[in-house]
mmCIF file of the N, C-alpha and C atoms, coordinates in Angstrom:
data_MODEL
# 
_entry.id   MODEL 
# 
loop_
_atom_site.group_PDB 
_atom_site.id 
_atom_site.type_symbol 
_atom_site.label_atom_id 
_atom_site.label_alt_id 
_atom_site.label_comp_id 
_atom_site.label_asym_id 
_atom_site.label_entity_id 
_atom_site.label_seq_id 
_atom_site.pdbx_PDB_ins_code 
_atom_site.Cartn_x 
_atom_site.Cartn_y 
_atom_site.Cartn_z 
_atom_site.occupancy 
_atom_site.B_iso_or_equiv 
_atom_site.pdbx_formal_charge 
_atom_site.auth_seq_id 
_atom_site.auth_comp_id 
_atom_site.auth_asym_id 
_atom_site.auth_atom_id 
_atom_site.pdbx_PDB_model_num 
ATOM 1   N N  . UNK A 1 1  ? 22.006 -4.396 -13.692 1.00 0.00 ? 1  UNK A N  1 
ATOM 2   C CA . UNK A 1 1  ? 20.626 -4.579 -13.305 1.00 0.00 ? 1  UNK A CA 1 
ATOM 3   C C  . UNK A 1 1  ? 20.351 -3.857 -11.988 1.00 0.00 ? 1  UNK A C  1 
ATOM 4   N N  . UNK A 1 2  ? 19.302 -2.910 -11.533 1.00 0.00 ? 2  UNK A N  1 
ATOM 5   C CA . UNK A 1 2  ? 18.914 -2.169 -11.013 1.00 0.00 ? 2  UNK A CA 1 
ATOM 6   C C  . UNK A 1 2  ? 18.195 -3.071 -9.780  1.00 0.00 ? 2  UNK A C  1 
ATOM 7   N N  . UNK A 1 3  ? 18.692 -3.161 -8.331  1.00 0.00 ? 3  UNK A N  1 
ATOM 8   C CA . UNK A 1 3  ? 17.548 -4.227 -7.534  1.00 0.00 ? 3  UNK A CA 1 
ATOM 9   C C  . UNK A 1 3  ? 16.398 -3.275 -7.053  1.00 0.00 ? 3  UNK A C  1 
ATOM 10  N N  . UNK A 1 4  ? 15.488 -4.016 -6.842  1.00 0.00 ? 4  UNK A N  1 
ATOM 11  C CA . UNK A 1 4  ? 14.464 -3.593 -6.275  1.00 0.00 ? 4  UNK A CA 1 
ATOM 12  C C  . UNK A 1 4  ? 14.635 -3.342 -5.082  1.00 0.00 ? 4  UNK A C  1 
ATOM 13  N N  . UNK A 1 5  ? 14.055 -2.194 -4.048  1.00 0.00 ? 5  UNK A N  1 
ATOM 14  C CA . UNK A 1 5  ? 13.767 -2.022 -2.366  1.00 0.00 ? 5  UNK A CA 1 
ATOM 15  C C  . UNK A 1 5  ? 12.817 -2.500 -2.249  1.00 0.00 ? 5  UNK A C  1 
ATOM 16  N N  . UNK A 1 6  ? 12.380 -3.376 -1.409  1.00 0.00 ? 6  UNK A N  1 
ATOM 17  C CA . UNK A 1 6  ? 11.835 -3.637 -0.602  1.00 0.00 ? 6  UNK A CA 1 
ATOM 18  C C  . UNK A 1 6  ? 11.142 -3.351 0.459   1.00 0.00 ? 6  UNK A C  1 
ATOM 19  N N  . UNK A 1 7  ? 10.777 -3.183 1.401   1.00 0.00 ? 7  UNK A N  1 
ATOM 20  C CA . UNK A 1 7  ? 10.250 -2.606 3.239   1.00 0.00 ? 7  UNK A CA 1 
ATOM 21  C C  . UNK A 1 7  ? 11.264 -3.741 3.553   1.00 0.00 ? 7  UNK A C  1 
ATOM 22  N N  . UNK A 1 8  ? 11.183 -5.342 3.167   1.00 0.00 ? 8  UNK A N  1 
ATOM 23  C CA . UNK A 1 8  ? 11.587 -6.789 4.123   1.00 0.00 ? 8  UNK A CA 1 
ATOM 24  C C  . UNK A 1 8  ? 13.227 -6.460 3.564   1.00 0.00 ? 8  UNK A C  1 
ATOM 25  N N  . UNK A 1 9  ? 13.435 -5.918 2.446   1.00 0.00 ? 9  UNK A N  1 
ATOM 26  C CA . UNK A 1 9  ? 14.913 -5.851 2.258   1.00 0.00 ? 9  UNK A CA 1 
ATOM 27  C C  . UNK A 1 9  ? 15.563 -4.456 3.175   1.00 0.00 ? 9  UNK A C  1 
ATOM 28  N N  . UNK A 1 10 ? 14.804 -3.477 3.053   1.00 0.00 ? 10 UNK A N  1 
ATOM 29  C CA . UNK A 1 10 ? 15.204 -2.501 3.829   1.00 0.00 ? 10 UNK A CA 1 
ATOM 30  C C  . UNK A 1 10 ? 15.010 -2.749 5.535   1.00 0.00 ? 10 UNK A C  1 
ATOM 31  N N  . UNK A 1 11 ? 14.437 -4.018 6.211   1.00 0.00 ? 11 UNK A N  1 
ATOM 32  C CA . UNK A 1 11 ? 14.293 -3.823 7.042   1.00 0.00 ? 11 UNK A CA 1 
ATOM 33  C C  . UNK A 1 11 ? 15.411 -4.717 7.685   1.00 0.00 ? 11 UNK A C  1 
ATOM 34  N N  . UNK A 1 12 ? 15.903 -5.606 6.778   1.00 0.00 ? 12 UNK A N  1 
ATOM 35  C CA . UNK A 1 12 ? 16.615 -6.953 6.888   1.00 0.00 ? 12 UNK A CA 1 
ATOM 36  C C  . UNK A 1 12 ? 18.280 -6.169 6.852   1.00 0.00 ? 12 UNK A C  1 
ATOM 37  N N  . UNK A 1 13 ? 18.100 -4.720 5.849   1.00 0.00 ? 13 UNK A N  1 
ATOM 38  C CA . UNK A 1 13 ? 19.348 -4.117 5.925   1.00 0.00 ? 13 UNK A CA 1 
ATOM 39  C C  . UNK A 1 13 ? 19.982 -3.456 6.962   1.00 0.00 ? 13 UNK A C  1 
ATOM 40  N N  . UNK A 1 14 ? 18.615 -2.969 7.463   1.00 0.00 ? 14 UNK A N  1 
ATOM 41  C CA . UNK A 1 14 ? 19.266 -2.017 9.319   1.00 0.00 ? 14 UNK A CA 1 
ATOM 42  C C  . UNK A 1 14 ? 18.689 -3.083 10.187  1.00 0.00 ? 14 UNK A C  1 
ATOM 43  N N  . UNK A 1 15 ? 18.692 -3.876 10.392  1.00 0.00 ? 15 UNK A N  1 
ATOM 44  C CA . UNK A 1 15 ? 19.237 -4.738 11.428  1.00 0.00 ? 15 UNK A CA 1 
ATOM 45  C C  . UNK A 1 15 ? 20.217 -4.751 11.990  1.00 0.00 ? 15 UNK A C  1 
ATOM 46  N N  . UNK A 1 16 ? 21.201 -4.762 11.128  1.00 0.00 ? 16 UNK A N  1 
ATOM 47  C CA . UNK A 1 16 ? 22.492 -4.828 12.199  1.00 0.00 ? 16 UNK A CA 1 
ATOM 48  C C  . UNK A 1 16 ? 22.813 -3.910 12.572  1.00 0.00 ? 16 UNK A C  1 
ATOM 49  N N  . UNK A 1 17 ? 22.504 -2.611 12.302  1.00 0.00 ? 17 UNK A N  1 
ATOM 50  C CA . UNK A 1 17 ? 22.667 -1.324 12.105  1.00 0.00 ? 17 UNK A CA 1 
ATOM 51  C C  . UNK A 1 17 ? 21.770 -0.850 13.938  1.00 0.00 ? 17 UNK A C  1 
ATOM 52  N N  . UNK A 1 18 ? 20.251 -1.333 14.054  1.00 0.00 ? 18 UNK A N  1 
ATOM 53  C CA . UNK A 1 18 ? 19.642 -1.674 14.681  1.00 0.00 ? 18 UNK A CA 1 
ATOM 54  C C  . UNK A 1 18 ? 20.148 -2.089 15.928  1.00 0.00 ? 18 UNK A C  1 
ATOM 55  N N  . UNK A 1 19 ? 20.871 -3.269 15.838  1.00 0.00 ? 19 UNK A N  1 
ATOM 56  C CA . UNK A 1 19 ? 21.419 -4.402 17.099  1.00 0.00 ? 19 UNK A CA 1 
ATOM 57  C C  . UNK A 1 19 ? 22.410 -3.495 17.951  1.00 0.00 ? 19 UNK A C  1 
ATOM 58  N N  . UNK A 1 20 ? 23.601 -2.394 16.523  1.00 0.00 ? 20 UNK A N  1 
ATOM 59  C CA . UNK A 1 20 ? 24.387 -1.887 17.560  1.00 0.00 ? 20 UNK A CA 1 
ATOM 60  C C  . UNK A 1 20 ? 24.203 -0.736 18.229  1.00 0.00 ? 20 UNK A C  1 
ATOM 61  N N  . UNK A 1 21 ? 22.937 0.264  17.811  1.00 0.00 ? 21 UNK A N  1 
ATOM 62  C CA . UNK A 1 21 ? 22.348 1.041  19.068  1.00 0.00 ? 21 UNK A CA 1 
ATOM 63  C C  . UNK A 1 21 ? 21.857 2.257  17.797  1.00 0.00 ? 21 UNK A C  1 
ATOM 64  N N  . UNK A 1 22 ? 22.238 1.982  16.810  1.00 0.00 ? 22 UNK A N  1 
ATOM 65  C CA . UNK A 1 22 ? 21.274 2.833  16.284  1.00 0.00 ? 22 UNK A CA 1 
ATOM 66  C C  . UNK A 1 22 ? 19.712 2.876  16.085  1.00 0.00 ? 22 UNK A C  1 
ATOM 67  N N  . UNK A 1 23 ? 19.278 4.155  15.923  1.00 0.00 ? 23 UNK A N  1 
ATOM 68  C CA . UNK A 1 23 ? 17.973 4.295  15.814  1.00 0.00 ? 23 UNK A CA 1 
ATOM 69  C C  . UNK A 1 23 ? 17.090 3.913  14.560  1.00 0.00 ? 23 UNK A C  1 
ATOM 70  N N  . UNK A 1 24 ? 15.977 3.793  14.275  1.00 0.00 ? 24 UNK A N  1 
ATOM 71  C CA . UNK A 1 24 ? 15.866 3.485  13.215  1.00 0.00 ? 24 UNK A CA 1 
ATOM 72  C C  . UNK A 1 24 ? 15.806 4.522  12.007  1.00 0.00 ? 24 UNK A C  1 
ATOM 73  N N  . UNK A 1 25 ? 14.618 6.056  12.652  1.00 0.00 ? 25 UNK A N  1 
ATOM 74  C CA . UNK A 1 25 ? 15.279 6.583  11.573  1.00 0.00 ? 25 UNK A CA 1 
ATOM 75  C C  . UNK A 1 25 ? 16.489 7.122  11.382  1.00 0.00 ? 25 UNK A C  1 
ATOM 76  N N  . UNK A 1 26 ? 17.922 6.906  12.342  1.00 0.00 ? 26 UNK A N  1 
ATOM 77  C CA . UNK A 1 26 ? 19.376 7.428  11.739  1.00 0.00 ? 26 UNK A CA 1 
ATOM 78  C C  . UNK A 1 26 ? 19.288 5.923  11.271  1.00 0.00 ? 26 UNK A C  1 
ATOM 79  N N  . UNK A 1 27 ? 19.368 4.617  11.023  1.00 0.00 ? 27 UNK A N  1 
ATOM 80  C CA . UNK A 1 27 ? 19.884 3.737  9.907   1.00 0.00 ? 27 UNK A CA 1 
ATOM 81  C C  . UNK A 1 27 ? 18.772 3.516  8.499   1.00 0.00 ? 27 UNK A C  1 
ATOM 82  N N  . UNK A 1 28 ? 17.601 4.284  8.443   1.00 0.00 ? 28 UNK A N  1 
ATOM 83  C CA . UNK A 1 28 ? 16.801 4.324  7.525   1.00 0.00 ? 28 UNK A CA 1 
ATOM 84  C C  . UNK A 1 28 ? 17.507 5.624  6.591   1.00 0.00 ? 28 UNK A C  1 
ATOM 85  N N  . UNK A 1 29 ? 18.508 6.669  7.174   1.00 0.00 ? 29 UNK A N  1 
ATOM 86  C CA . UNK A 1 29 ? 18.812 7.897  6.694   1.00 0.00 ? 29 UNK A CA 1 
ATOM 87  C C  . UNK A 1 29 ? 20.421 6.868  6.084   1.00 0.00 ? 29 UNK A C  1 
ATOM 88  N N  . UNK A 1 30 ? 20.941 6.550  7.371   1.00 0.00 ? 30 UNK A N  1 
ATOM 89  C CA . UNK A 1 30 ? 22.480 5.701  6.633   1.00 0.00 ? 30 UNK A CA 1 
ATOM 90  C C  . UNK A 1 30 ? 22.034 4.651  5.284   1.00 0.00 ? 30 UNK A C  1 
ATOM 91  N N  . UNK A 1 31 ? 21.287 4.036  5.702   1.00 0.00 ? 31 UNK A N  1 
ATOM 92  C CA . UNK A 1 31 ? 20.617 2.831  4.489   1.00 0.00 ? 31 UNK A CA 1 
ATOM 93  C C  . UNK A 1 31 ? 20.649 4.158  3.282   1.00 0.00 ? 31 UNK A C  1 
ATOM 94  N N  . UNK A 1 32 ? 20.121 5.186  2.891   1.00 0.00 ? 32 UNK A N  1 
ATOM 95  C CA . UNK A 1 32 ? 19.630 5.579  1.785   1.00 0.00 ? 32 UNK A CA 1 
ATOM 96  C C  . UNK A 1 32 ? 20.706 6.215  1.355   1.00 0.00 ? 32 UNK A C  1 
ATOM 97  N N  . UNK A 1 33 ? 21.549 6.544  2.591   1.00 0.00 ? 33 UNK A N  1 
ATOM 98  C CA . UNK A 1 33 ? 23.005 7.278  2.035   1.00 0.00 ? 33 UNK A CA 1 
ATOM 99  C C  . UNK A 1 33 ? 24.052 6.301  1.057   1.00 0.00 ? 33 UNK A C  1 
ATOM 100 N N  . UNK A 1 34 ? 24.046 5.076  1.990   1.00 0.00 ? 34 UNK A N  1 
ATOM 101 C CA . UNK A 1 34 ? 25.201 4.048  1.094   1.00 0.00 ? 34 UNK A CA 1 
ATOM 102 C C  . UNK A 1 34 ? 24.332 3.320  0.048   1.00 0.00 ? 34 UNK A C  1 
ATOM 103 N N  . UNK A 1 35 ? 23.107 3.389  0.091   1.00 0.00 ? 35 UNK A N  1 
ATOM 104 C CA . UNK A 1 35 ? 22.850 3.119  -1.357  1.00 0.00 ? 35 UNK A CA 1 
ATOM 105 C C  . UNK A 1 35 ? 22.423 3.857  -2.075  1.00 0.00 ? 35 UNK A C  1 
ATOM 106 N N  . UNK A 1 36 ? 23.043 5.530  -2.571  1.00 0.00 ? 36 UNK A N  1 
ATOM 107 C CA . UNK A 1 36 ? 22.668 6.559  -3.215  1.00 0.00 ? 36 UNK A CA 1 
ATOM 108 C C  . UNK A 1 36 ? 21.434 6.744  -3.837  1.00 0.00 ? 36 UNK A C  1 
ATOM 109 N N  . UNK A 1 37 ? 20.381 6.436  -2.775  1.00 0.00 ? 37 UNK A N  1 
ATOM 110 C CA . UNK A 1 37 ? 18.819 6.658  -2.892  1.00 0.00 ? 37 UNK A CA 1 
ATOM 111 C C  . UNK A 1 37 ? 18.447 8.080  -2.044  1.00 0.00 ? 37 UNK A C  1 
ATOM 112 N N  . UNK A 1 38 ? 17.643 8.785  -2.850  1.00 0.00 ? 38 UNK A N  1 
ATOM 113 C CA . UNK A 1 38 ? 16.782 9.758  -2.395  1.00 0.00 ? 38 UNK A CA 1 
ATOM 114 C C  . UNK A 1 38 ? 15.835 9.394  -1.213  1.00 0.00 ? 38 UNK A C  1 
ATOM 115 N N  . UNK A 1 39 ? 16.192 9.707  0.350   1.00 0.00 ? 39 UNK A N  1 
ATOM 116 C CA . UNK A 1 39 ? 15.184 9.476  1.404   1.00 0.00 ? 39 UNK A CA 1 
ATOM 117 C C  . UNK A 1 39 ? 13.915 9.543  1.254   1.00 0.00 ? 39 UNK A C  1 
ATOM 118 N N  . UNK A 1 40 ? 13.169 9.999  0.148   1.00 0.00 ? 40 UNK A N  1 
ATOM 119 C CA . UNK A 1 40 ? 11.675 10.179 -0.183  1.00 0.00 ? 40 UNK A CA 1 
ATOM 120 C C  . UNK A 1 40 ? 11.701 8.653  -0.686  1.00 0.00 ? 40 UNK A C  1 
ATOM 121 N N  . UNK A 1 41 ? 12.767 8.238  -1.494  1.00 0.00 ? 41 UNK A N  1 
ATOM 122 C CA . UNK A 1 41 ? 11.982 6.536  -2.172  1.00 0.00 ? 41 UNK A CA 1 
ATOM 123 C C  . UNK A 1 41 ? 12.072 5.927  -0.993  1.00 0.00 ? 41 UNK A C  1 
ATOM 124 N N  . UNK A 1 42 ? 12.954 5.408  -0.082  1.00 0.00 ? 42 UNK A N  1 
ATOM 125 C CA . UNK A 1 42 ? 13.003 5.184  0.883   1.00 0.00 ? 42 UNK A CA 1 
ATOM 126 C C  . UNK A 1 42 ? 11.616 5.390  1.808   1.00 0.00 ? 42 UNK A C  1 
ATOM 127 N N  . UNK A 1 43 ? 11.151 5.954  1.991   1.00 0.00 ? 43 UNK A N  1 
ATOM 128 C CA . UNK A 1 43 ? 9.878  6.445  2.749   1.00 0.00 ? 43 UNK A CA 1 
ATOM 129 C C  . UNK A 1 43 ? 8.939  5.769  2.313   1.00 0.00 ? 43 UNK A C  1 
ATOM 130 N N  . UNK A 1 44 ? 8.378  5.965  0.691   1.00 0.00 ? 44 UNK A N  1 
ATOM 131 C CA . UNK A 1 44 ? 7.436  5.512  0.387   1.00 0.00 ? 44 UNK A CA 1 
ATOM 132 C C  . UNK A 1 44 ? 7.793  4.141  0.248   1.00 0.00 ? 44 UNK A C  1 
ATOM 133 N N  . UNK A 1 45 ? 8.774  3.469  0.300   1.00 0.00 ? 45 UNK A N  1 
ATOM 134 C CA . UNK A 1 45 ? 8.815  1.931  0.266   1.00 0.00 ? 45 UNK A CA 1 
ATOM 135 C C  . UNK A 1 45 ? 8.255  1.273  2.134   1.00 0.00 ? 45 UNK A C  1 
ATOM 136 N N  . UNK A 1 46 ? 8.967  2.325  3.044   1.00 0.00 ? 46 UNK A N  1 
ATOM 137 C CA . UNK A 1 46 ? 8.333  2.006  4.411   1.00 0.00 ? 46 UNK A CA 1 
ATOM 138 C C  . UNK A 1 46 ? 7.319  2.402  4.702   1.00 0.00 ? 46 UNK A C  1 
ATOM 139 N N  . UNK A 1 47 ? 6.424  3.139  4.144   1.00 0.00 ? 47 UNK A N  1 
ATOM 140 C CA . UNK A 1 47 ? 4.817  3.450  4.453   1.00 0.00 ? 47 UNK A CA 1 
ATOM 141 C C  . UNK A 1 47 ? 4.282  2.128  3.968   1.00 0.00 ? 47 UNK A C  1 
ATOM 142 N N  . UNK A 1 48 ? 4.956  1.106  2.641   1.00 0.00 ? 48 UNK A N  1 
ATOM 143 C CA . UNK A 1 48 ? 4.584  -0.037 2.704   1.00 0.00 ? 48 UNK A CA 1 
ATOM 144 C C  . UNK A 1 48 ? 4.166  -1.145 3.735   1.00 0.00 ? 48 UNK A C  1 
ATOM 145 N N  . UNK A 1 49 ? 5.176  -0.951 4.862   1.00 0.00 ? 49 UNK A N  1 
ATOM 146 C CA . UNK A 1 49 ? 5.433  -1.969 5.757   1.00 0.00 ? 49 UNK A CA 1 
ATOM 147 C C  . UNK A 1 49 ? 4.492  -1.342 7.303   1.00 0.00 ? 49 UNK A C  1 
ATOM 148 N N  . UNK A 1 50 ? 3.782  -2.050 7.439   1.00 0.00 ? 50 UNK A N  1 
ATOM 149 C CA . UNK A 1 50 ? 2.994  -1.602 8.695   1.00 0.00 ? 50 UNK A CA 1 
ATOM 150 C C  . UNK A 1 50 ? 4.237  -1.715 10.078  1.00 0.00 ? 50 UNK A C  1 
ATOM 151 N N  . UNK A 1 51 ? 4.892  -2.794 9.787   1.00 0.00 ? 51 UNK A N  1 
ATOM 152 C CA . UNK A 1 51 ? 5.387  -3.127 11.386  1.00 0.00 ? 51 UNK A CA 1 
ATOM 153 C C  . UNK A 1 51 ? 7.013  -1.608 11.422  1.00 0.00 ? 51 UNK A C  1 
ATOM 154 N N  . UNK A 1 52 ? 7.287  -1.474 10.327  1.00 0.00 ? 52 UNK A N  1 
ATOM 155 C CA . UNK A 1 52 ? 8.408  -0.620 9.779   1.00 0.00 ? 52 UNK A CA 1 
ATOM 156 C C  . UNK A 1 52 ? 7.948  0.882  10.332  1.00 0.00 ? 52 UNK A C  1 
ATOM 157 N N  . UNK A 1 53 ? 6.799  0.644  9.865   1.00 0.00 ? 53 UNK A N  1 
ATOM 158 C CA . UNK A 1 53 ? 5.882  2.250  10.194  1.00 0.00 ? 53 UNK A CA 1 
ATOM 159 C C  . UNK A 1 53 ? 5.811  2.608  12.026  1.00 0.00 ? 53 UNK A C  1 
ATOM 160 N N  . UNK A 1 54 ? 5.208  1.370  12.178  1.00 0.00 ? 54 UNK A N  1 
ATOM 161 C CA . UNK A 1 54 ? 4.947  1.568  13.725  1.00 0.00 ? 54 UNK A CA 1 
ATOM 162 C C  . UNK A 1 54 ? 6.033  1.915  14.721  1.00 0.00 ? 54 UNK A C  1 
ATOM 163 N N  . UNK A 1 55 ? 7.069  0.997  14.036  1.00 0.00 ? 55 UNK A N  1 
ATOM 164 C CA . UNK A 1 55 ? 8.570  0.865  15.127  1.00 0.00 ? 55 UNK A CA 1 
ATOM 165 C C  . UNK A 1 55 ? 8.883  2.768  15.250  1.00 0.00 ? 55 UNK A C  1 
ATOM 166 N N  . UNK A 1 56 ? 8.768  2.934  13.475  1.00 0.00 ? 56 UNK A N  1 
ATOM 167 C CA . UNK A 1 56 ? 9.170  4.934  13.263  1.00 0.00 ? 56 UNK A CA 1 
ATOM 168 C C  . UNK A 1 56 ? 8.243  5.289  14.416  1.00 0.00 ? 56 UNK A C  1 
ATOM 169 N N  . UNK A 1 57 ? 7.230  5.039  14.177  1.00 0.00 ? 57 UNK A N  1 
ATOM 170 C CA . UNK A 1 57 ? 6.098  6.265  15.321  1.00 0.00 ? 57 UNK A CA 1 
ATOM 171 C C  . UNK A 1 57 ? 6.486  6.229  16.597  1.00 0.00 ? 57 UNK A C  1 
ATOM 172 N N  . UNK A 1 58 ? 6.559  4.912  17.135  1.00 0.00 ? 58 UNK A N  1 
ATOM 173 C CA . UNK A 1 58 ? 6.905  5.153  18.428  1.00 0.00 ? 58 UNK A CA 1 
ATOM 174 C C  . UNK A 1 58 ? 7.994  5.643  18.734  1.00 0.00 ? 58 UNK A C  1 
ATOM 175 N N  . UNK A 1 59 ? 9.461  5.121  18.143  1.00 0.00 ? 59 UNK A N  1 
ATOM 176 C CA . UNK A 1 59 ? 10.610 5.856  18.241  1.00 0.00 ? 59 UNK A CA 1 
ATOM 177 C C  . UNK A 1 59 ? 10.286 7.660  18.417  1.00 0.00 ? 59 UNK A C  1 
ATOM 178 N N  . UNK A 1 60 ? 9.725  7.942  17.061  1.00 0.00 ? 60 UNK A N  1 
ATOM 179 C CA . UNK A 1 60 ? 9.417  9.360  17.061  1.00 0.00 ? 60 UNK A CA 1 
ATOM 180 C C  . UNK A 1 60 ? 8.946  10.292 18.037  1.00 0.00 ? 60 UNK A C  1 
ATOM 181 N N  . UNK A 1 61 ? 8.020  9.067  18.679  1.00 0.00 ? 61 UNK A N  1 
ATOM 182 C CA . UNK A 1 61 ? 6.874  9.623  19.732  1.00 0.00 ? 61 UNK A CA 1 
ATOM 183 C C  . UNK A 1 61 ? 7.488  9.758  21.188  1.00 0.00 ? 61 UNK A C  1 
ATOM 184 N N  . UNK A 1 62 ? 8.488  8.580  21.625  1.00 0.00 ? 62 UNK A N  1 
ATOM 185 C CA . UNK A 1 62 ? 9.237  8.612  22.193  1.00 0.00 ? 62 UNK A CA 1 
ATOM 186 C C  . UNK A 1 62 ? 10.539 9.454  22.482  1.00 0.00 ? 62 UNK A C  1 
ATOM 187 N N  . UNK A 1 63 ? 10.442 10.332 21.260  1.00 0.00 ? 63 UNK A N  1 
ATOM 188 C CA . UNK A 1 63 ? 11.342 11.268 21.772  1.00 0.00 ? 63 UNK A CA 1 
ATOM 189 C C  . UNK A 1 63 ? 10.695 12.779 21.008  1.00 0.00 ? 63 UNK A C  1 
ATOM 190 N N  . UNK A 1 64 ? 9.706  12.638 21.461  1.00 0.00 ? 64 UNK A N  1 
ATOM 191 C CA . UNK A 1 64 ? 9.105  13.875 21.126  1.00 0.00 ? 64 UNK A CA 1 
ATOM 192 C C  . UNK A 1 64 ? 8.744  14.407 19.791  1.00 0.00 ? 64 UNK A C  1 
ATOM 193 N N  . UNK A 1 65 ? 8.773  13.765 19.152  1.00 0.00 ? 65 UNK A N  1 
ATOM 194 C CA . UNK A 1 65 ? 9.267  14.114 17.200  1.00 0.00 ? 65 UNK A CA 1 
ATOM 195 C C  . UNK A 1 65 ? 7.721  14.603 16.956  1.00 0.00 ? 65 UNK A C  1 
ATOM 196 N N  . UNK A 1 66 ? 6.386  14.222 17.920  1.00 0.00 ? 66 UNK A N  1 
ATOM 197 C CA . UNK A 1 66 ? 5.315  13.846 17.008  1.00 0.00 ? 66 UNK A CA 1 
ATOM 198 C C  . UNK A 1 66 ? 4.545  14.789 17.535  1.00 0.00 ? 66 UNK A C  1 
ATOM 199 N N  . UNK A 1 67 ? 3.236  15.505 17.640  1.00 0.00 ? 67 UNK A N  1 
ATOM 200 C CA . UNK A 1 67 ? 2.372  15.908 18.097  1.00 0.00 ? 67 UNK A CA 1 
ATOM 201 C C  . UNK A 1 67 ? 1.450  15.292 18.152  1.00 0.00 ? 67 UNK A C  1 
ATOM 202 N N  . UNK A 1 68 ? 0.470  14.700 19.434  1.00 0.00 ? 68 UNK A N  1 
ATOM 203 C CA . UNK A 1 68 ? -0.342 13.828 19.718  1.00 0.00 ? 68 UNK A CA 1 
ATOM 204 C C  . UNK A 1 68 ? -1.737 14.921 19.218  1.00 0.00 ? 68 UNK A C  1 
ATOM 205 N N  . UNK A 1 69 ? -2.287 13.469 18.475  1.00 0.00 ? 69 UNK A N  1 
ATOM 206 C CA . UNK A 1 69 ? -3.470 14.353 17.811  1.00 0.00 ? 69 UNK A CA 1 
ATOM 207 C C  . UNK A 1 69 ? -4.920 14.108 19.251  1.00 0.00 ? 69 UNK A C  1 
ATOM 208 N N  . UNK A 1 70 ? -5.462 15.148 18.906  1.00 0.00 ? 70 UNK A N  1 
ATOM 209 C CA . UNK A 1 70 ? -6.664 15.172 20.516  1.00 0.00 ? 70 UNK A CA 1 
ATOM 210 C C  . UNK A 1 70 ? -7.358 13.900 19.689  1.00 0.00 ? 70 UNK A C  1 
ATOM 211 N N  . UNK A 1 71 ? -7.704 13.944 18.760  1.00 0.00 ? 71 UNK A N  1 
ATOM 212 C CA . UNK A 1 71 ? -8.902 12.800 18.356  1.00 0.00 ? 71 UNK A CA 1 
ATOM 213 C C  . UNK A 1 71 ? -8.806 11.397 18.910  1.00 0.00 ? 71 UNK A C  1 
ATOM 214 N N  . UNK A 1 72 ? -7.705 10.990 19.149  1.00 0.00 ? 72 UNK A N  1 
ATOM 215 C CA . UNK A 1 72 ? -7.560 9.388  18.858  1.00 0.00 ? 72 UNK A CA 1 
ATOM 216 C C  . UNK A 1 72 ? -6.238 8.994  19.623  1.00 0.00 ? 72 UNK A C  1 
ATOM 217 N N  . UNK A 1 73 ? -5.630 10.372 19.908  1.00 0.00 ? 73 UNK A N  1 
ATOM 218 C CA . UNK A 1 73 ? -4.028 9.391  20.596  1.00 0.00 ? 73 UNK A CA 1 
ATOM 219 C C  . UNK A 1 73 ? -3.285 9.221  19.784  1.00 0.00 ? 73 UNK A C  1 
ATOM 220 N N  . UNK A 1 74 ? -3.387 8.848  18.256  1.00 0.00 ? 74 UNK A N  1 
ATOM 221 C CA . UNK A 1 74 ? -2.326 8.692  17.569  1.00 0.00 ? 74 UNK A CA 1 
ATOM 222 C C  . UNK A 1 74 ? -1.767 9.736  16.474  1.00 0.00 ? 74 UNK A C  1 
ATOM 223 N N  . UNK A 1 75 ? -0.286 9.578  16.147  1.00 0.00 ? 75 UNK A N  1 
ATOM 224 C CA . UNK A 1 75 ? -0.280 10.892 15.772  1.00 0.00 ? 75 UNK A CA 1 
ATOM 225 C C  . UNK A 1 75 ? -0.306 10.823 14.024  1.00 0.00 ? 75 UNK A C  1 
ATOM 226 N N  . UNK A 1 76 ? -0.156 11.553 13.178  1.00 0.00 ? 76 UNK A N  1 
ATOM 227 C CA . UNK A 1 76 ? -0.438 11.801 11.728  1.00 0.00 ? 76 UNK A CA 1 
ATOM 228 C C  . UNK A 1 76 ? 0.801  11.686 10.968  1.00 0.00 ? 76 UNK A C  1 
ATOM 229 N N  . UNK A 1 77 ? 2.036  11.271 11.435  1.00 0.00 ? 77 UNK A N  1 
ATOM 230 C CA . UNK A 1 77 ? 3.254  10.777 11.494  1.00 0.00 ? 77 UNK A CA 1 
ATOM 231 C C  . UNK A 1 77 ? 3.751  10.741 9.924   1.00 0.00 ? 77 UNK A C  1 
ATOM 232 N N  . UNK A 1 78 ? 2.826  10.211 9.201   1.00 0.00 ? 78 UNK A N  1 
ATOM 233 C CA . UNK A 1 78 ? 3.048  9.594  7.751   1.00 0.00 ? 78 UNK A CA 1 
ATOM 234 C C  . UNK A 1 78 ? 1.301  9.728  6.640   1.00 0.00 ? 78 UNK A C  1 
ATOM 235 N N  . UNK A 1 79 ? 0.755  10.534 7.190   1.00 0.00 ? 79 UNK A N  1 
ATOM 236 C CA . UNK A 1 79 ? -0.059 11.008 6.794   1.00 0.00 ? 79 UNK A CA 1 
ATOM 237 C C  . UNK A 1 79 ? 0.357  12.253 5.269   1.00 0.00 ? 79 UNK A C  1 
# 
């Protein structure tokens, strides 16, 4: 039987992953590796999760990943 992903299962999975200093997207990339999932399903299961999304942006933004859009401050991240 095939389980379902989640956002709350994928988020519940890098936690610990999380606690010991990884980032989220390197344990969102490890998560999809040890469970021989394509990083695109992965993605679209966390565009599900608002709080999942936000933690990515800022991480991202925080280290430069993003280009700040002039309109609004925020960037197009998952657009």
């Amino acid at each position: 039987m095939v389980e379902l992903e989640t956002p709350e299962k994928i988020h519940l999975a890098i936690e610990k992953k999380l606690s010991l200093g990884s980032s989220y997207i390197d344990s969102l990339i490890e998560y999809a590796k040890e469970r021989d999932i394509e990083i695109e399903t992965v993605a679209e299961i966390v565009k599900k999760s608002t709080i999942i999304k936000e933690k990515i942006r800022m991480e991202a933004k925080s280290k430069r990943m993003l280009k700040e859009s002039v309109h609004d401050n925020r960037s197009e991240f998952f657009e």
